[in-house]
C-alpha positions in Angstrom: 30.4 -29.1 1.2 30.7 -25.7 -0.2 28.2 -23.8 -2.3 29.9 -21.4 -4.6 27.2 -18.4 -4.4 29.0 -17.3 -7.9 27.5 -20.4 -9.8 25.7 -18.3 -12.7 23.0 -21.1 -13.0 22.1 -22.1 -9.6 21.6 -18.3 -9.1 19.3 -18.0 -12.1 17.6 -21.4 -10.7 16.8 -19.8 -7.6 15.7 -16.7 -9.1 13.2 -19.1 -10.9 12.0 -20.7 -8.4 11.5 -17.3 -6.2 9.4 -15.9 -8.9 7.3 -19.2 -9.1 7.2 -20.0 -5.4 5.9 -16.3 -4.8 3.2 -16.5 -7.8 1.8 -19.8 -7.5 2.4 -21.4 -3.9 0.3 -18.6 -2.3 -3.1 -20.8 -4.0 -4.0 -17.4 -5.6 -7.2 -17.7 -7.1 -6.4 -18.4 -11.2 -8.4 -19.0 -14.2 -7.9 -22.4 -16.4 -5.4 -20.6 -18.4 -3.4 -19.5 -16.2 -3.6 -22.9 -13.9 -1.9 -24.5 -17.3 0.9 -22.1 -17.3 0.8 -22.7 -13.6 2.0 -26.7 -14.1 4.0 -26.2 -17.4 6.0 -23.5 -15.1 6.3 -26.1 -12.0 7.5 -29.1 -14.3 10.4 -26.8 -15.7 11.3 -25.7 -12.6 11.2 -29.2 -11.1 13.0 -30.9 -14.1 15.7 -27.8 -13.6 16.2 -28.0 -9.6 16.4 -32.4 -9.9 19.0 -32.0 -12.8 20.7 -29.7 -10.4 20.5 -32.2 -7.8 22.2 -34.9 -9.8 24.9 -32.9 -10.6 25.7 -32.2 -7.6 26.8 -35.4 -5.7 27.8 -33.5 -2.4 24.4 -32.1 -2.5 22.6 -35.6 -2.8 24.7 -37.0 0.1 23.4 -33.7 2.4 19.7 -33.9 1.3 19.9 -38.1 1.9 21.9 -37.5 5.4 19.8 -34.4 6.6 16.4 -35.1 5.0 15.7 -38.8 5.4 12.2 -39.1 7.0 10.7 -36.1 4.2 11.8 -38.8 1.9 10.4 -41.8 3.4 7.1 -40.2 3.5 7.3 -38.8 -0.6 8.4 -42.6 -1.0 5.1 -43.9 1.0 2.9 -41.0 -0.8 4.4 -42.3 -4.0 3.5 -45.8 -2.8 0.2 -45.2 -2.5 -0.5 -44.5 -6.1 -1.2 -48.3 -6.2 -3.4 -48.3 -3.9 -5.4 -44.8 -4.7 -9.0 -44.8 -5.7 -7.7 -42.3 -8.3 -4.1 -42.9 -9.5 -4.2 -39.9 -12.1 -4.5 -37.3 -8.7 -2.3 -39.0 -6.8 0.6 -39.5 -9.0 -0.1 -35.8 -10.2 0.0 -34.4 -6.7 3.1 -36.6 -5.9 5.0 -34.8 -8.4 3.3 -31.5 -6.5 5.3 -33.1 -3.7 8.5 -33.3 -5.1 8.3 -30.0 -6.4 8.0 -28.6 -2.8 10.7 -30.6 -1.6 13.0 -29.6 -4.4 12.3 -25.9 -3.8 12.8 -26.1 -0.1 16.1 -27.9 -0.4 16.8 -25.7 -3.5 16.6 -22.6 -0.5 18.6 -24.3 2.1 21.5 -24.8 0.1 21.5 -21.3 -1.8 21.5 -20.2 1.4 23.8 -22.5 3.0 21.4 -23.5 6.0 21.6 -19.9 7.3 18.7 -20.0 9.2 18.5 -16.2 9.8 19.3 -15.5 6.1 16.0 -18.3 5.3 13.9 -16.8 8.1 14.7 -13.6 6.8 13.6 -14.5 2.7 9.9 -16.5 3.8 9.5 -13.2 5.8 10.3 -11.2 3.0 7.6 -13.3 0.7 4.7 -13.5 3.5 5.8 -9.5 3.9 5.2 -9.0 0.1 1.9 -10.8 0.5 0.7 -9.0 2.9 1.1 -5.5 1.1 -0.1 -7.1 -2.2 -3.6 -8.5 -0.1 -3.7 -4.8 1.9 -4.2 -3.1 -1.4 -6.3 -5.6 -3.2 -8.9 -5.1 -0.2 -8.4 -1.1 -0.2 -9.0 -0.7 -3.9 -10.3 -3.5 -5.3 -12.9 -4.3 -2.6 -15.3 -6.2 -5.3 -12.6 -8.6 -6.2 -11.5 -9.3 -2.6 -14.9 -9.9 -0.9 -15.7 -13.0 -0.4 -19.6 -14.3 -0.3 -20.3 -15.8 3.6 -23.6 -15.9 5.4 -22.0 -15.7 8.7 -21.0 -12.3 8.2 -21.9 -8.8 6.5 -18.2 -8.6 4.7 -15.4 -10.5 4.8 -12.5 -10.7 2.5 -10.3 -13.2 0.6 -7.7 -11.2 -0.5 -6.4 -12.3 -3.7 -6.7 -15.7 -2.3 -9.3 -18.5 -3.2 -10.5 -18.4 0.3 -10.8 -16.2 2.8 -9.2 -18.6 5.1 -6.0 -19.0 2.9 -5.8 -14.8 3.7 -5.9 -15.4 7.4 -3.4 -18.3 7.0 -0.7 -16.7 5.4 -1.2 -13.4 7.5 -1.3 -15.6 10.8 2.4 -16.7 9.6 3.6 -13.1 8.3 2.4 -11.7 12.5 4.1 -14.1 14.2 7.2 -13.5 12.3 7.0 -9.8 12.1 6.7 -10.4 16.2 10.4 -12.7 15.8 11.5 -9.6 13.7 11.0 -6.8 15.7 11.9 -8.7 19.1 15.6 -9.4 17.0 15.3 -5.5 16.4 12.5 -3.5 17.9 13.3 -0.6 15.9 12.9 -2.1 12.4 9.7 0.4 11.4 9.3 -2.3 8.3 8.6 -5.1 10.6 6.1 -3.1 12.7 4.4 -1.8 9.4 3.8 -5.4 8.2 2.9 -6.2 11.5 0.0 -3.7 11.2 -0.7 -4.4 7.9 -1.1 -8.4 8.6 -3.1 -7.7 11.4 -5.4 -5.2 9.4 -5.4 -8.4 6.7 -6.3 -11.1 9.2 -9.3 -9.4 10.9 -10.9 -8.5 7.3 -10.6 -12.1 6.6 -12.7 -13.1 9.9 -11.3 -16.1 10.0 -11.3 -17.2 13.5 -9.5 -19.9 13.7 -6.3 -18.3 12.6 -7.0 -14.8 14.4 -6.9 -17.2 17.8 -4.2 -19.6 17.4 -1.9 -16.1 16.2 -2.8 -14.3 19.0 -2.2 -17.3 21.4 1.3 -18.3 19.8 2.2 -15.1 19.4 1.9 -14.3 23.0 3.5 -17.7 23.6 6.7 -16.9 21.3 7.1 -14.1 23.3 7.3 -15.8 26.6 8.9 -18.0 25.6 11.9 -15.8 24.3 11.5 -14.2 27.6 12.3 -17.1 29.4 14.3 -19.1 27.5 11.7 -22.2 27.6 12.2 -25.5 25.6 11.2 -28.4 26.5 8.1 -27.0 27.6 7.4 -26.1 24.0 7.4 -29.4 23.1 5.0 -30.8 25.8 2.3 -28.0 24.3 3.1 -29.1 20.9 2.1 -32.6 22.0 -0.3 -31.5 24.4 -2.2 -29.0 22.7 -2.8 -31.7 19.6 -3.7 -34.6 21.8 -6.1 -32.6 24.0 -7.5 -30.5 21.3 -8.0 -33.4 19.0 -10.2 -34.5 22.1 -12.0 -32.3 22.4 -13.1 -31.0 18.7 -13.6 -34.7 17.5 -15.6 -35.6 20.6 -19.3 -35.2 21.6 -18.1 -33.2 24.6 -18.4 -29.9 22.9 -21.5 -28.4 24.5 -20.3 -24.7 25.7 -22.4 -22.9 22.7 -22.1 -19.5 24.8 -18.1 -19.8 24.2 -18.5 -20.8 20.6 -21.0 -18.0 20.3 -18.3 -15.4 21.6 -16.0 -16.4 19.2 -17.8 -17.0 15.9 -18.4 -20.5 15.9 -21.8 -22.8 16.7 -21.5 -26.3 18.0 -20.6 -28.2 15.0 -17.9 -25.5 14.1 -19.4 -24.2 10.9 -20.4 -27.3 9.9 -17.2 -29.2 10.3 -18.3 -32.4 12.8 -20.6 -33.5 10.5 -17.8 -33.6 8.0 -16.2 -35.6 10.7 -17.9 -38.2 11.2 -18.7 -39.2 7.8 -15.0 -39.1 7.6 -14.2 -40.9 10.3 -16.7 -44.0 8.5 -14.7 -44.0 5.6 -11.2 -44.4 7.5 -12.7 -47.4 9.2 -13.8 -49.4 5.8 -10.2 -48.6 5.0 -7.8 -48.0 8.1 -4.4 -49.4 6.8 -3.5 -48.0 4.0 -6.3 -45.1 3.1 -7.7 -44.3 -0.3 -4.1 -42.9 -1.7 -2.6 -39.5 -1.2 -4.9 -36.7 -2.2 -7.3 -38.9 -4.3 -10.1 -38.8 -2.0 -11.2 -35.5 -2.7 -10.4 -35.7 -6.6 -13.3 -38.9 -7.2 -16.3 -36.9 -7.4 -17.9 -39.9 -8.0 -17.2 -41.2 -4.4 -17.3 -37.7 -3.2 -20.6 -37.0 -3.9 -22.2 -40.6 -2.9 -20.2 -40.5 1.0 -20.5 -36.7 1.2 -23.2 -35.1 -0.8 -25.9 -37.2 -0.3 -25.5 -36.9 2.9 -24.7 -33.1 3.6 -25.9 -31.6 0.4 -22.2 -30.8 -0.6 -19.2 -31.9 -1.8 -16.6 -30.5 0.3 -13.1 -29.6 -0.7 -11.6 -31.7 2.7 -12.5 -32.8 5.5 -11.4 -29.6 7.2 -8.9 -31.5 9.8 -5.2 -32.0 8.2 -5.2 -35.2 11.2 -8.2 -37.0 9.4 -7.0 -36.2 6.0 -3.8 -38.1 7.0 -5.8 -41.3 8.0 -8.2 -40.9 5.4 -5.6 -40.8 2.5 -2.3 -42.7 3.8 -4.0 -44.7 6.6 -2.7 -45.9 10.0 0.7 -47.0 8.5 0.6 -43.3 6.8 0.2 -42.2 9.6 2.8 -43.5 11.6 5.6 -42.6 9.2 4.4 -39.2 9.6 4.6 -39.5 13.5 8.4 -40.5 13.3 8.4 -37.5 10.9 7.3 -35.3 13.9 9.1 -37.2 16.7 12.4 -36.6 14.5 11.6 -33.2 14.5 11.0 -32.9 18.2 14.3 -34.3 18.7 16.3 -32.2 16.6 14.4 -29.5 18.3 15.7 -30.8 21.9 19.3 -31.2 20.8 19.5 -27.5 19.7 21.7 -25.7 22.2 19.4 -23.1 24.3 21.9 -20.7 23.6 21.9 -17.3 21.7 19.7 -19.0 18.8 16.8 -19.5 21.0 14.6 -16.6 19.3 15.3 -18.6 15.9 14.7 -21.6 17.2 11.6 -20.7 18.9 10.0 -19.1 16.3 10.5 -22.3 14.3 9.0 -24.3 16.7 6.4 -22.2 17.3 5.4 -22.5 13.7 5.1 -26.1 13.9 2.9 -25.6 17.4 0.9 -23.2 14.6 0.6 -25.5 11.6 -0.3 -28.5 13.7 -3.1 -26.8 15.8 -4.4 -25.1 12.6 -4.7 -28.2 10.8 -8.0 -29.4 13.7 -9.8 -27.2 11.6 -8.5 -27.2 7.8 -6.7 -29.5 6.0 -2.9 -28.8 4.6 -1.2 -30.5 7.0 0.5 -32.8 3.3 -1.4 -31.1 1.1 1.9 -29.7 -1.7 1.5 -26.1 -0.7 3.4 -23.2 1.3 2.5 -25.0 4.6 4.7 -28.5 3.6 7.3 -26.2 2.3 7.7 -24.6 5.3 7.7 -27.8 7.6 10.0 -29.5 5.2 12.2 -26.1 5.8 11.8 -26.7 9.9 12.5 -29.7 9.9 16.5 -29.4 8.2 16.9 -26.7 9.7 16.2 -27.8 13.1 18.6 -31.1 11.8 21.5 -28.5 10.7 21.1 -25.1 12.7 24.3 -24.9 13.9 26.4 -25.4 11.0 28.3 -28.5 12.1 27.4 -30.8 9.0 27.9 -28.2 6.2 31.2 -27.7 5.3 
C-alpha cells in the first residue's frame, strides 16, 4: 500500500484529529459545556476517520493484518455491554475505544509507520503540554494548585489531577532523554527536559517521579548496551514481583514508605484493594462490563462508600480494573495482547533502531508498572493510544509489510 501524503482530505482529517487529540485526550479539567462539545467533536471525528477507513480497502486489510489482537479485545469490550451492570457507560466508553483506535491508526498511516516521524509528533504533543502546564503553574498558580493534605502545595496543572500532570510529564522525560541521546545537542529537547522535570516535582506525585527516574536510567543503559531480551524479563518481572508485593500483606517497611511519601496502605490504596478484590470473586469470569463499575453509583457507593467513606474514581490498580470489569477471560485476551507484543518486540532486529525500539519498550515497562498504582491501563485515554501505537509499530517497524 501507498499513502498519497497529497490526499487534500486525509490531510484535513488528520489536522482534525491533531487539534482534538491535543485538546481533549490530555483529561484537561472541563466544565459541562465544554465536556458536550468535547463528545459532539469526538463523534465527528470518529464518523470521519471510520468513513475514511471504508474507503480505503488497502487500509482495512493493513489494520486487520497488523492490528488483530487490539481488535479482538474492542470486540470482547464491546461484548461485554451484555453483560455490564450499566450498559449506557459501557457502550458509551466503547465508542471512547474506537475513537482511540481510529486516531492511532489514523497516525500510523499518515505517517506511513515511520516510527521516528510518530515518535517525533507524540513528542511534539507531550512537548507542547509541558510548556502549556509550565506556565499555568508560573502565572496562574490559583488555578493549578491542587487541594492535598499530604502536602503544603502541589499542582495539577491544567489537569484534573495532579497525578495526570506527573503522568504525561513522566512520558515527555523519558522521551526528551530518547531525544537528546539521538542528538545531544538539540537545546529544545534539553529545555523540555527541564521544563518536565520542573512539572513532575510540582505535581509530587511519587509514583511517577520514581518509575521516570528508574526507566529513564534504564533506557539509557539499555541503549548503552544494546540489551533486549533482558528488557523483556523486567517487563515481566517487574509486574509479577511488584504485583506481589503491593497486593500482599508483606508490606511492612514504613521507614522506606516514609522516605518516599507513602504510608503502609499507599495513600489509602490497599483498602481499595481488597474491597476490590471481593467483588472480582462474586464475579471472576466475565466482570461487571468494561468501565461500568465505576459509572453505578448505586453499587459504588454500597461496596465502596459504606465501607471507606468514599466513592473512589478506580480502584487505583489498571491490573484489578482489568479483572474487575472484563474478568478472567478479559483478562486473558489482554495477556495474548501483551505476549503479542513481546514478540514483535523480540523479532525486531537489534540493529541501528535499537534507541527506537527501546524507548518503545520502555514505555510499555512505564505504563504497566504505573498502572500498580492508578488505573488507565484500558481506560480510552492517551495511555491506550499510545499502547495501541507500540504495539503496530513494534508489528511493522521495519517497513517490510507497507508497500
Amino acid at each position: 500500500m501507498k499513502y498519497n501524503k497529497k490526499n487534500i482530505f486525509a490531510s484535513y482529517i488528520f489536522i482534525l484529529v491533531t487539534i482534538v487529540n491535543f485538546v481533549f485526550l490530555s483529561s484537561i479539567e472541563l466544565n459541562k459545556n465544554i465536556i458536550a462539545i468535547k463528545n459532539i467533536s469526538n463523534l465527528l471525528v470518529l464518523i470521519l476517520l471510520v468513513s475514511y477507513f471504508i474507503k480505503k480497502s488497502d487500509v482495512r486489510m493493513l489494520i486487520l493484518k497488523n492490528n488483530y489482537m487490539v481488535n479482538i479485545l474492542f470486540f470482547y469490550c464491546l461484548c461485554s455491554y451484555f453483560w455490564s451492570i450499566s450498559k449506557g457507560t459501557t457502550a458509551w466508553q466503547t465508542i471512547g475505544v474506537i475513537y482511540i483506535i481510529s486516531i492511532s491508526l489514523f497516525i500510523l498511516i499518515h505517517y506511513e509507520y515511520d516510527y521516528i516521524k510518530i515518535i517525533d509528533y507524540i513528542y511534539k504533543y507531550l512537548s507542547i503540554l509541558s510548556i502549556i502546564n509550565f506556565f499555568a503553574i508560573i502565572l496562574f498558580p490559583n488555578i493549578s494548585l491542587m487541594v492535598d493534605n499530604r502536602y503544603e502545595s502541589v499542582y495539577k496543572g491544567i489537569f484534573e489531577h495532579r497525578n495526570t500532570l506527573g503522568l504525561f510529564m513522566a512520558m515527555c522525560i523519558l522521551f526528551s532523554i530518547y531525544k537528546i541521546i539521538l542528538n545531544n545537542k538539540s537545546i529544545y529537547s534539553y529545555f523540555i527536559l527541564v521544563v518536565s522535570i520542573v512539572n513532575i516535582v510540582a505535581s509530587k506525585s511519587v509514583t511517577c517521579i520514581i518509575l521516570t527516574l528508574l526507566c529513564g536510567l534504564y533506557y539509557i543503559v539499555s541503549v548503552k548496551r544494546k540489551l533486549k531480551r533482558t528488557n523483556i524479563i523486567i517487563l515481566c518481572g517487574s509486574i509479577f514481583l511488584n504485583s506481589v508485593l503491593l497486593l500482599s500483606n508483606s508490606i511492612s517497611s514504613n521507614k522506606i514508605l516514609t522516605v518516599i511519601g507513602r504510608d503502609a496502605t499507599f495513600s489509602g490504596r490497599t483498602s481499595i484493594w481488597q474491597i476490590t478484590i471481593e467483588l472480582i470473586k462474586q464475579s471472576k469470569w466475565l466482570g461487571y462490563g468494561y468501565r461500568s463499575i465505576w459509572a453505578n453509583q448505586v453499587f459504588e457507593q454500597y461496596y465502596y462508600g459504606n465501607l471507606l467513606g468514599f466513592g473512589p474514581s478506580s480502584s487505583h490498580n489498571g491490573v484489578l480494573d482489568l479483572f474487575l470489569e472484563l474478568g478472567i477471560l478479559g483478562a486473558v485476551v489482554y495477556l495474548f495482547f501483551l505476549i503479542n507484543l513481546i514478540r514483535r518486540y523480540n523479532a525486531q532486529k537489534n540493529d541501528g533502531n535499537i534507541k527506537s525500539l527501546n524507548i518503545l519498550f520502555v514505555m510499555i515497562i512505564f505504563i504497566f508498572n504505573y498502572n500498580l498504582m492508578e488505573s488507565s491501563l484500558l481506560t480510552p485515554t492517551f495511555v491506550l493510544l499510545l499502547q495501541i501505537i507500540i504495539y503496530n509499530l513494534l508489528g511493522i517497524i521495519n517497513k517490510k509489510d507497507f508497500k
